[in-house]
BAKOL-242622 format. One record per residue (C-alpha): residue in one letter; z, x, y. Coordinates in steps of 0.1 Angstrom, whole numbers, plus 5000, padded with zeros to 4 digits. Layout:
<nodes>
A,Z,X,Y
...
</nodes>
This chain:
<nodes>
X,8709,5831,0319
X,8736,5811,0308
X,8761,5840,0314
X,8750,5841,0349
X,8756,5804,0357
X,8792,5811,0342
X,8798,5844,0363
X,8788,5819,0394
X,8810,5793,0386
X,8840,5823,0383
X,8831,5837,0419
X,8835,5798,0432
X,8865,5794,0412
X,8880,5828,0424
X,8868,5817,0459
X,8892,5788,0458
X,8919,5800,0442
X,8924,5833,0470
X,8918,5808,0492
X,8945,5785,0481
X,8968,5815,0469
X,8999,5818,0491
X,9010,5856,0488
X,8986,5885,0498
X,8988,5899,0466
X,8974,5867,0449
X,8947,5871,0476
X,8939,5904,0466
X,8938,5903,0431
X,8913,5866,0434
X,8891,5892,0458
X,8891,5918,0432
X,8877,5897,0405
X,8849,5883,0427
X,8840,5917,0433
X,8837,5922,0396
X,8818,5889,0384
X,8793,5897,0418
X,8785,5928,0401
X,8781,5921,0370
X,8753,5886,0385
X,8736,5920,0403
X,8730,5939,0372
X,8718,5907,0353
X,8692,5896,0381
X,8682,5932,0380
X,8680,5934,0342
X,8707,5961,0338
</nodes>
């Protein structure tokens, strides 16, 4: 579904940015939302 491909994009976006983030925090809060979109792509692909 179309929301899916965005929620995909957001985990690769999210990827980069901890990645790229200088401060732990940063880091943490990038992971955090990862966490989120990945779970909201396993309830789509489940149909929940």
């Amino acid at each position: 579904t179309e929301s899916n491909r965005r929620e995909k994009r957001a985990v690769r976006f999210y990827l980069e940015a901890r990645n790229e983030a200088p401060e732990s925090e940063i880091k943490e809060f990038f992971k955090a939302l990862m966490e989120i979109e990945s779970d909201h792509i396993r309830l789509t692909e489940q149909g929940i």
